[in-house]
Structure formats: structure tokens, C-alpha cells
C-alpha positions in Angstrom: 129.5 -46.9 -1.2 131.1 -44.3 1.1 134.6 -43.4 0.2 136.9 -41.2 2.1 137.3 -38.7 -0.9 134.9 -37.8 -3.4 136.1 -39.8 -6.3 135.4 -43.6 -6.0 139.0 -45.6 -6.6 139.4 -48.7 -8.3 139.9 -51.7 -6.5 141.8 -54.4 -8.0 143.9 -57.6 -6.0 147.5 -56.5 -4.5 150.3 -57.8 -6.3 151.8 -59.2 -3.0 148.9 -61.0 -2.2 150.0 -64.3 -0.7 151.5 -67.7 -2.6 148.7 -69.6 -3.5 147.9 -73.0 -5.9 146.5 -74.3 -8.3 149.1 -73.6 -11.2 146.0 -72.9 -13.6 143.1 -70.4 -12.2 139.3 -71.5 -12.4 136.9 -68.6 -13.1 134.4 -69.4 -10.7 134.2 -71.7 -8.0 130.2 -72.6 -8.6 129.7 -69.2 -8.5 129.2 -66.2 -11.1 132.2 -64.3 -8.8 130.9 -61.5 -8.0 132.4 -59.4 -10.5 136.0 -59.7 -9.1 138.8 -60.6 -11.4 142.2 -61.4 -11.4 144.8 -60.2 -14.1 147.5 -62.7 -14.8 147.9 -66.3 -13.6 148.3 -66.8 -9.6 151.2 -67.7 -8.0 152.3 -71.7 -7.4 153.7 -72.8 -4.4 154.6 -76.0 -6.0 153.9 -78.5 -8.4 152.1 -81.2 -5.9 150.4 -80.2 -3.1 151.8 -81.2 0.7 149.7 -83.9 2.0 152.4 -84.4 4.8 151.3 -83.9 8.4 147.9 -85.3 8.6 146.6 -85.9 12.4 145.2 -89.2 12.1 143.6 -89.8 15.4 141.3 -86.7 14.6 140.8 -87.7 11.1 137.0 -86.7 9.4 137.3 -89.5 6.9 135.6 -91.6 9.8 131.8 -91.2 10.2 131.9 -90.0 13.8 133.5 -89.0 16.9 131.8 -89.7 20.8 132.8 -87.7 23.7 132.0 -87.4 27.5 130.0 -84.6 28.6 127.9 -84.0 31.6 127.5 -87.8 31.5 126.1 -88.1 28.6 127.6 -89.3 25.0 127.5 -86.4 22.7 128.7 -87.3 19.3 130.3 -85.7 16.1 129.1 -87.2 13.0 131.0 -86.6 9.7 128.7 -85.5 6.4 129.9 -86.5 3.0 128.4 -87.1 -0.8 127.1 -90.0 0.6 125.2 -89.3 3.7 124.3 -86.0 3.1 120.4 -85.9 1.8 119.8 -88.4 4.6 121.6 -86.3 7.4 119.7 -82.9 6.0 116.6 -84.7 6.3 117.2 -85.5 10.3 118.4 -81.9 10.4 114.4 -81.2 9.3 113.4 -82.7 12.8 116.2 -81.7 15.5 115.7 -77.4 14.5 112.3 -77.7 15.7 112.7 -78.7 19.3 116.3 -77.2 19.2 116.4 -74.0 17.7 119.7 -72.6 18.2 122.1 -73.0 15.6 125.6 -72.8 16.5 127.9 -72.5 13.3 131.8 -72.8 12.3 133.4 -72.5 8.5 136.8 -74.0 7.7 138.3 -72.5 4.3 141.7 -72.5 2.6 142.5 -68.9 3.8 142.9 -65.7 2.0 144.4 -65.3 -1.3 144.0 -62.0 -1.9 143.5 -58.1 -1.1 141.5 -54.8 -2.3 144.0 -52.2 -2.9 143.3 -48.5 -3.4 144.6 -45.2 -3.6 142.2 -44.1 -0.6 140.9 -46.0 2.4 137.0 -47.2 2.3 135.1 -47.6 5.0 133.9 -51.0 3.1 137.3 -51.7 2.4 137.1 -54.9 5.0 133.8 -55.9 3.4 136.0 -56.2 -0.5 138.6 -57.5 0.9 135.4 -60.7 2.2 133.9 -60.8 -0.9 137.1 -61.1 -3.2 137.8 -63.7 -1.5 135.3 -66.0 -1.4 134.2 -65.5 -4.6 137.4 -67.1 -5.3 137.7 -69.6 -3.3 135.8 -72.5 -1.8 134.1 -74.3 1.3 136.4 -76.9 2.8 134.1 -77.4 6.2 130.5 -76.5 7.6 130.0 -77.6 11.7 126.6 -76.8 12.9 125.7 -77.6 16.1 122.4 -77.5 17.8 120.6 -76.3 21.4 117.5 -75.5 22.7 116.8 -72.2 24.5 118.7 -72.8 27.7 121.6 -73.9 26.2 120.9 -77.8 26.2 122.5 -79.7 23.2 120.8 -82.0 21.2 120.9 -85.4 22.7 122.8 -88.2 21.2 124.2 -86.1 18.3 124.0 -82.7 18.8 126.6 -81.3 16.0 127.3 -82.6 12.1 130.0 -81.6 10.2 129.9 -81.3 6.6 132.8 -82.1 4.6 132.9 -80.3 0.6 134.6 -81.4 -2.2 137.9 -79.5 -2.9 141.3 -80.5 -4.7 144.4 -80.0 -3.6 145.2 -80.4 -7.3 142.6 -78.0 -8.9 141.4 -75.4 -6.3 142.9 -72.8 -4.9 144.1 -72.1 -1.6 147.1 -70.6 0.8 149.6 -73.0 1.9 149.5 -72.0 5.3 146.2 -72.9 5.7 145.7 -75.9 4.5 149.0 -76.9 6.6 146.9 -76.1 9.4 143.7 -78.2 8.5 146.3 -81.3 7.9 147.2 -80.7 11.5 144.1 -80.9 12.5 142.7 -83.9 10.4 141.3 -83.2 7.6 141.8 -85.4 5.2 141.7 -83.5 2.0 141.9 -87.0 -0.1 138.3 -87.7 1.3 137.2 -84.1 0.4 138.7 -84.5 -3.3 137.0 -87.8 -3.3 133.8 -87.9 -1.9 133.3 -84.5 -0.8 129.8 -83.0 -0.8 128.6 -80.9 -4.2 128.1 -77.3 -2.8 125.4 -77.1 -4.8 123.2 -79.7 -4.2 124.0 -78.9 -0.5 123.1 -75.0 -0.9 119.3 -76.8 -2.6 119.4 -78.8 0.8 120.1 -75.7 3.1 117.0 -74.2 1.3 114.6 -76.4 2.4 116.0 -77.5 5.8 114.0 -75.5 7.7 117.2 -73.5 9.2 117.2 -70.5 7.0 114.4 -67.9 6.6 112.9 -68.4 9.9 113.2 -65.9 12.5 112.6 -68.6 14.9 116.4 -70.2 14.2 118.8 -68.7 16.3 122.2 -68.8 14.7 125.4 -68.4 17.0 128.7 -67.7 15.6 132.2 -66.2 16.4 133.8 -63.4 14.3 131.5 -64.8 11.0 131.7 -62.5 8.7 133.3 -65.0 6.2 131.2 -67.9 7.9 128.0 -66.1 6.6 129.7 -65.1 3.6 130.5 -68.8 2.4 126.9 -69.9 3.6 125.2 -67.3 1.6 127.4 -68.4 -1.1 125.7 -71.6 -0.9 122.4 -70.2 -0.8 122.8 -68.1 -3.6 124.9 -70.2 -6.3 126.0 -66.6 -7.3 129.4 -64.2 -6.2 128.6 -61.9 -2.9 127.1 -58.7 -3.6 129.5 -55.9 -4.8 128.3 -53.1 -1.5 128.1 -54.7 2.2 124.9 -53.2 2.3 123.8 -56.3 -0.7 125.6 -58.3 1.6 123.8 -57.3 4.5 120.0 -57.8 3.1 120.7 -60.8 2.0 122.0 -61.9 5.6 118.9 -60.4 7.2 116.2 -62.4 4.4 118.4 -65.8 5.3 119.3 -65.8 8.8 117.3 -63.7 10.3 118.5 -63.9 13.7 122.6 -64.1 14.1 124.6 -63.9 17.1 128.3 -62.6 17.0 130.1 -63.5 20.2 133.1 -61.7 19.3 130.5 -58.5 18.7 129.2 -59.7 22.3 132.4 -59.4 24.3 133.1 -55.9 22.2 130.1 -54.3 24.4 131.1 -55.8 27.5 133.6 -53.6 30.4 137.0 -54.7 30.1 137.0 -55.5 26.0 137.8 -59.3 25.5 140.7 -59.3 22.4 141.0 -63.0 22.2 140.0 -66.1 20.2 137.2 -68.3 20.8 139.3 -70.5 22.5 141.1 -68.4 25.1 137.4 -67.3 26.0 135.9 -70.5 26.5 138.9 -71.3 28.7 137.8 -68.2 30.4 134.4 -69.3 31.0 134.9 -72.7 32.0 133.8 -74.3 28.6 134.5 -78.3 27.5 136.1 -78.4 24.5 134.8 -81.6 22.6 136.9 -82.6 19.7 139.6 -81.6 17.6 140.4 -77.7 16.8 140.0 -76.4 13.8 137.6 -78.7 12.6 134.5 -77.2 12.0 132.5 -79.5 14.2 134.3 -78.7 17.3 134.4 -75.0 17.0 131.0 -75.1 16.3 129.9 -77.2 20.0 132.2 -74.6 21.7 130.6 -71.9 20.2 127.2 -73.0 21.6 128.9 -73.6 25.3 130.4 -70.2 25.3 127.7 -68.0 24.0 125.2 -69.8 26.5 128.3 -68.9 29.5 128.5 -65.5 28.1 125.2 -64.9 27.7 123.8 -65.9 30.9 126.4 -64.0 33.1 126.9 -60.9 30.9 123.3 -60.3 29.1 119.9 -61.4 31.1 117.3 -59.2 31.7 115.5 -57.9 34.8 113.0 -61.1 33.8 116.4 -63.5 34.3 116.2 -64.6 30.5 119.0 -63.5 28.1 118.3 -60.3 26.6 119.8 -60.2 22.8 118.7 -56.6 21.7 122.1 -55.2 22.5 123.6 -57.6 20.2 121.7 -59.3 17.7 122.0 -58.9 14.2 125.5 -57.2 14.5 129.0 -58.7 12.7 132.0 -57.8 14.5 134.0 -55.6 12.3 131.3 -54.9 9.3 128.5 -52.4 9.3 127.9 -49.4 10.7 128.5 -51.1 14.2 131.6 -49.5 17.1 133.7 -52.6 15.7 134.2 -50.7 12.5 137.5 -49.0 12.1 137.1 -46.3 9.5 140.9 -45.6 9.1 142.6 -49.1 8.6 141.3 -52.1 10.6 140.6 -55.5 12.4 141.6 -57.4 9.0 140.6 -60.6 7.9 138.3 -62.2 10.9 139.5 -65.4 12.6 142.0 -67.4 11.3 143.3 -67.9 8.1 141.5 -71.0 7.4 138.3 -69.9 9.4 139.3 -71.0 12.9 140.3 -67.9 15.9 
């Protein structure tokens, strides 16, 4: 690990990290942890967790959503306990004719923070894997094209839904006021959410990881990847970035960062997802900050961005500028050695 001095300092979690429940701290969240610890017991926000301000009309309790788009009928459809080895299995058949993968994470925000005498250039990376080791999954969207940018027909995009309490696990406040918002219905997740683990034994043996031909395209993912190789793994994230780093490269071979995309471009884009696919013309499909949505606008944008901004001399899109790069970890220009971007997207996993 490179330090900016030559004794290593000790990282532990800040003090002022941010209010967070449950009253009682789990250990692990079906993980070992990484090795990261917390002294103490964590804060409470309150007794009961808010369950006020649920949207209703964008609710994922219901099994899908159907939308309008290039006159076709595109639809959502909502994964739970019940549904999910039977919506893996289709999974099996749509990545071969549509290879692109097109991925968004919801989680219940940050909780904590590396603190240290000294900067560390990996200091953004500990700041990732403390944590998710401590926390959990709420919401997986994957979304699916072919090479030209075509979705899937019928239903190109499912959208997992994990178990999580509002009673027992831990999260910020602010976060899951924001999920509510958008509608997740965290009764359903506490109720018939999906077991991270079997689903992480499913993942395995979809077809999607550990094949060079799957394309995956994401937005700011650091922590998207980091929760999905959480799944993979069972286990806490590796202690160094560069742990973190193989294990990215043995999984998902192939990952696109649009946010590491516009970074490379003239005239540096600084916005969200949104405000880009605004820029570019994109549809929308679905509500925001739900996994599913962000994921289907993720696919529309990085096929507008990549066909204006990155095709080669042949006319097809030439990914060897950015592939395999994470905006704001590695050695990449994204990396601010003295202080930096911070915690990637939003503080529940949506820019």
C-alpha cells in the first residue's frame, strides 16, 4: 500500500461518521468483514425506523412496470425470494444474444470513514471497503443490449430486490428517506427479499461473470462492483485496492465506467447520470433511484456517448481508451492523490 510518509498509519472509523441504525451492531452482514471493526456501539437515529413518505405509484412491491419506447413495450420486472431462481434461469438465455450488461446498485448510504494521521493514495478505496463490509445490498438493476445498443425485447431490464430490515440492519437515514421517495418498499425487502447468498450462487453460474464476452456498463461503480463482488465472494472486500482490483478483472472482465468516459473527453463533463442523459437526448424509463431505471439509462447513455465521442476509423466503438478503468480508483487521471472525489454517486448508490 503506498502511503504518503514512510510509516503506514492506522486506520480506524471517524468518530463523526454519520447517524446511523440499528440500536444493536451485527458483525457481519453475510460476510467475514473484511477485517474492519468498529469500537463501541453505533449511533441510533431512533427507536423505529421512518417508513413515512413512500411513492406508491413507483412502488417495487409489484411484479413489473411497462413503458413506451421507440414503439415498442419495454418492461421492468421486479425480482424477489420468490421469483428469483426462475428469473436467473431466463437471465442464462437473454446474455447470449445480448451481451451488454448495463448495471445500477441501490444501498443504504455510507456509515462510515478511514481516518489517519497522513493521506493515502488508497484512502478512497478504505473508505469503499469499510463500508460495504458493513453494510448491505438493498437493489441490483441489470439491464441488457446487444452490440449496437438494442435492448432486449419485451423485457430488457430486472431488478432485484434483497432482504434488508429497517429493524435490524444498518443504514443512514438520509438514504433510505430517499429510496422511500422513490418506492421502495422496504416492508417487501424485510419480508420477501432475496437471500444475498443464494443469489451470489446464482450470479455464479448465470453465465454473466467470468466471461470476457459480457460487456458490463456502469456509471461511477466503484461501490456497484464492490457490492457485486461482495456477492460473489460471501467474504469482506480485500484489505489493498489492488485485491480489489484482481478480483474485478477474474469476474467482470470487461467493465465500462461512463463517468471515467466523459473524464477523457474535451470539455470535462462533472455531472450525474442524469443531467448527461438529458444532455444526450436519452428516455428515461421509470422511476429514479431505483435500480432498474438507472440501469436502462445507463445503457441509452453509454451507447449516445459512445457512438458520438469513441468510434474508430472502422465506424465501430473503440473501448481501449476506457475499458477496464473506475472513475476515481486505481492508478487512473481520476485519482486525486492529496484529498479527493469522495464517496461515488449518491449516498444510496444513485448520481
Amino acid at each position: 500500500m503506498a502511503t504518503s510518509s514512510t510509516m503506514q498509519p492506522k486506520s480506524v472509523l471517524a468518530a463523526e461518521s454519520p447517524p446511523f441504525n440499528p440500536q444493536t451492531y451485527r458483525a457481519s452482514s453475510y460476510g467475514s468483514g473484511g477485517g474492519s471493526a468498529m469500537k463501541g456501539s453505533p449511533r441510533s437515529r431512533s427507536s423505529s425506523p421512518s417508513v413515512t413518505g413512500i411513492n406508491h405509484a413507483n412502488t417495487n412491491a409489484i411484479a413489473k412496470h411497462t413503458f413506451q419506447h421507440n414503439g415498442e413495450t419495454l418492461e421492468i420486472r421486479n425480482v424477489w425470494a420468490e421469483n428469483v431462481e426462475e428469473e436467473m434461469a431466463v437471465l442464462r438465455g437473454v446474455v447470449e444474444k445480448y451481451p451488454y450488461v448495463a448495471m445500477d446498485t441501490e444501498f443504504p448510504g455510507v456509515v462510515a470513514k478511514p481516518v489517519s494521521e497522513t493521506f493515502t493514495a488508497d484512502y478512497h478505496y478504505k473508505s469503499l471497503q469499510v463500508n460495504v463490509d458493513l453494510l448491505k445490498i438493498i437493489q441490483l438493476g441489470l439491464s441488457f443490449a446487444d452490440a449496437e445498443g438494442n435492448f432486449a425485447p419485451g423485457c430488457p431490464c430486472w431488478q432485484f430486490n434483497f432482504r434488508f430490515s429497517l429493524e435490524d440492519d444498518m443504514y443512514a437515514q438520509d438514504s433510505i428517506d430517499l429510496l422511500q421517495k422513490s418506492g421502495i418498499s422496504f416492508d417487501d425487502h424485510a419480508r420477501r427479499g432475496i437471500d444475498p447468498l443464494l443469489f451470489g450462487e446464482l450470479l455464479m453460474v448465470s453465465g454473466l461473470v467470468l466471461d470476457d464476452r459480457v460487456k458490463w456498463v456502469s456509471f461511477h461503480s466503484g461501490y456497484d462492483f464492490a457490492y457485486l463482488t461482495k456477492l460473489l465472494t460471501t467474504q469482506g472486500l480485500p484489505k489493498e485496492e489492488k485485491g480489489f482490483f484482481e478480483l474485478l478483472k477474474i469476474y467482470f472482465p470487461t467493465v465500462y465506467d461512463i463517468k471515467y468516459m466523459t473524464s477523457i473527453l474535451d470539455g470535462y463533463f462533472s455531472g450525474g447520470l442524469q443531467k448527461l442523459a438529458d444532455d444526450l437526448g436519452c428516455q428515461r424509463l421509470g422511476a429514479e433511484h431505483q435500480a432498474g431505471s438507472d440501469s436502462l439509462l445507463t445503457m441509452s447513455t453509454y451507447f449516445a456517448l459512445s457512438k458520438g465521442k469513441f468510434k474508430g476509423s472502422d465506424g465501430k466503438i473503440d473501448d481501449s481508451k476506457y475499458a477496464n478503468e473506475l472513475f476515481g480508483y486505481g492508478n487512473n487521471h481520476t485519482v486525486r492523490k492529496g484529498g479527493g472525489f469522495g464517496m461515488n454517486k449518491g449516498s444510496s448508490g444513485s448520481e
